[in-house]
C-alpha positions as CSV (number, residue, x, y, z in Angstrom):
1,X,163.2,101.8,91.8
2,X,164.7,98.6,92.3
3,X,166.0,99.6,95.6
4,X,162.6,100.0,96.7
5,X,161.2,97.1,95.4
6,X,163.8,95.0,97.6
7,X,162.5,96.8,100.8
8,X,159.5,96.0,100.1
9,X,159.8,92.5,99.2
10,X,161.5,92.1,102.9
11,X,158.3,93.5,104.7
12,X,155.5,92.2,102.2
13,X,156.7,88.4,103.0
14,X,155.4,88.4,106.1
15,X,152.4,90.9,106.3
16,X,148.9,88.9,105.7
17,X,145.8,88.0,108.3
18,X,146.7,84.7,109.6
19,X,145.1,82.3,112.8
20,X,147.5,81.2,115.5
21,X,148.0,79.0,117.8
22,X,151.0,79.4,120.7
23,X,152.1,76.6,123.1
24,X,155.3,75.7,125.1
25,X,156.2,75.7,128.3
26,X,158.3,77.6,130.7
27,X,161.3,76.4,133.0
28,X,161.1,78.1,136.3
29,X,163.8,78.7,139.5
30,X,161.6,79.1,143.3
31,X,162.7,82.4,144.0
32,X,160.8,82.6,147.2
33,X,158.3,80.1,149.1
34,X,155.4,81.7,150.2
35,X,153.2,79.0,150.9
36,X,153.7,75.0,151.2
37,X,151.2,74.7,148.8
38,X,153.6,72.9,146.7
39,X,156.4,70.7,147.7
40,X,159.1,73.0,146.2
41,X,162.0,75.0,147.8
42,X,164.5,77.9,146.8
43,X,166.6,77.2,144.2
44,X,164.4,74.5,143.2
45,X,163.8,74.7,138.9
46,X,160.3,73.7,137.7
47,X,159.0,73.3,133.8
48,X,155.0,74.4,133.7
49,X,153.3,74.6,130.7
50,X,151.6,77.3,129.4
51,X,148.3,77.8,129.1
52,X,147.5,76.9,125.0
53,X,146.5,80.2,123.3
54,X,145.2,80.9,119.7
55,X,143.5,83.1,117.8
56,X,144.1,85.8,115.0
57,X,146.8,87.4,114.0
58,X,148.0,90.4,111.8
59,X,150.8,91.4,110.3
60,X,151.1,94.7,109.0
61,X,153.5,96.7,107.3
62,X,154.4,100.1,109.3
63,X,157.3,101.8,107.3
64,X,158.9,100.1,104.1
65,X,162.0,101.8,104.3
66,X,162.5,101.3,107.7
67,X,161.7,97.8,107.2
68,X,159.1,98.1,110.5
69,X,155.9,96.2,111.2
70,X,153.1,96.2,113.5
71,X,151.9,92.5,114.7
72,X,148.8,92.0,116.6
73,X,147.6,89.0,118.3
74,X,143.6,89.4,119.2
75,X,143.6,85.9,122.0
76,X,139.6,84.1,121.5
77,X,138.5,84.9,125.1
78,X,141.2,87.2,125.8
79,X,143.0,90.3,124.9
80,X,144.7,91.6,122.0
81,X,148.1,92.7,121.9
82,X,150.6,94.8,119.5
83,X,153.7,93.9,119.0
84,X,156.5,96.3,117.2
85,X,158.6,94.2,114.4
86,X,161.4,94.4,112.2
87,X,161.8,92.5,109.1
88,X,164.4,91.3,106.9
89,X,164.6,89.1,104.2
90,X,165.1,85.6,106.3
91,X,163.0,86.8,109.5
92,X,160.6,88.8,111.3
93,X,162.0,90.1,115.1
94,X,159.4,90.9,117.6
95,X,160.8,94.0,119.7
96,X,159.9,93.4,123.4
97,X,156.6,93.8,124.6
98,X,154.9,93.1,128.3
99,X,151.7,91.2,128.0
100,X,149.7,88.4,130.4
101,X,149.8,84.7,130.5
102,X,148.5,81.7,131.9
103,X,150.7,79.5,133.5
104,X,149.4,76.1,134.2
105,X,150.8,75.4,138.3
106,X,149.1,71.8,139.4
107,X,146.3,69.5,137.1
108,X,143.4,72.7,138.1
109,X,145.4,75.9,138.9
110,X,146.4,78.5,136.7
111,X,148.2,81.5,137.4
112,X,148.2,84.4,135.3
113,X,151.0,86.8,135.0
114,X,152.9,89.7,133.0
115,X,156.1,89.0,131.4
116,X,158.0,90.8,128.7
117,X,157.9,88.9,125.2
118,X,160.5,88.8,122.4
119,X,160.4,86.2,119.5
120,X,161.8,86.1,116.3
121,X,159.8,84.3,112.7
122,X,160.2,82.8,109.8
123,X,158.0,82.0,106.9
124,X,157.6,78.7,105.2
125,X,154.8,78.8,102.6
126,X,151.6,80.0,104.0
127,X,153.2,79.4,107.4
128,X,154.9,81.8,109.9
129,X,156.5,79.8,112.7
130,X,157.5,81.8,115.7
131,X,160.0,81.3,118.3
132,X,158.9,83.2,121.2
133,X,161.2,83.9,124.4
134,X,159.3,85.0,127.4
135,X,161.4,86.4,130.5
136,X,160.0,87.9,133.9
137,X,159.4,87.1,137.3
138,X,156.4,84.8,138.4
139,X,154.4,85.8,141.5
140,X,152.4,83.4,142.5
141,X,150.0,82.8,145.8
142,X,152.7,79.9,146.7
143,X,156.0,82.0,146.2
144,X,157.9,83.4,143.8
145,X,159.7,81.9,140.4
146,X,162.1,83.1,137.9
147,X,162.2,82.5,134.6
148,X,165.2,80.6,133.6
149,X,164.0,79.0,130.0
150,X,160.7,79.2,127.5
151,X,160.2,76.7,124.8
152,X,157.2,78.6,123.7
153,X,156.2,78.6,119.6
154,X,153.5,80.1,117.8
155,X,152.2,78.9,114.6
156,X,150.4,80.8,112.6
157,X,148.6,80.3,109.1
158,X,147.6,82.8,106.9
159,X,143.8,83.0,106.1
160,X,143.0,82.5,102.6
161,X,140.5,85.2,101.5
């Protein structure tokens, strides 16, 4: 009995409805020049910010003995993705997942790509602070950029019912 209730004391810390907010940007190496569009060249390394992105979020609790969750991130005015997660009694890991962002390239152009997405999270109060890494290859209309760095977090708040 008390076994169980450990396991799921790890998984019920984090599982809740909660709104989000993620931010950061990405540091990037020119892979390839496609266009002169921007005064950049190979082995150049540029840090773009990311398109901010908030909305809800759910954590839910997928098998207790296996400690797994399910996290879901519904974007406002964008699309919802699920995330696989295993917890543990300090953190929540986000198993990799391939989904779209926005990158922000010059003052009005955005480009929008796929990348894969990992992150692991804490909880602090009614607080679950994520530190996200995104990895993946940019391809852009002015060339090509890898990504070297993210300093991407996502702070979410549970909703109080």
């Amino acid at each position: 009995m008390l076994l169980l209730s450990s396991c799921s004391k790890e998984t019920g810390r984090y599982k809740g409805s909660y709104s989000f907010k993620t931010s950061g940007e990405l540091v990037l190496k020119v892979v390839e020049v496609i266009s002169d569009t921007l005064p950049v060249s190979v082995g150049d390394t540029l840090s773009l910010p990311l398109t901010n992105e908030w909305g809800q979020m759910n954590v839910v609790v997928r098998d207790k003995s296996d400690k797994t969750m399910l996290v879901t991130m519904d974007v406002v005015g964008g699309e919802a993705t699920a995330f696989e997660a295993e917890a543990s009694e300090s953190h929540i890991t986000l198993l990799p997942k391939e989904r779209y962002i926005t990158v922000q390239i010059l003052n009005n152009i955005t480009q929008r790509t796929q990348v894969t997405v990992t992150g692991k999270g804490e909880r602090y109060g009614n607080v679950l602070l994520f530190k996200l890494d995104y990895s993946g290859t940019l391809n852009a209309v002015s060339g090509k950029y890898e990504i070297l760095e993210s300093k991407v977090e996502c702070v979410a708040e549970i909703n109080e019912n």
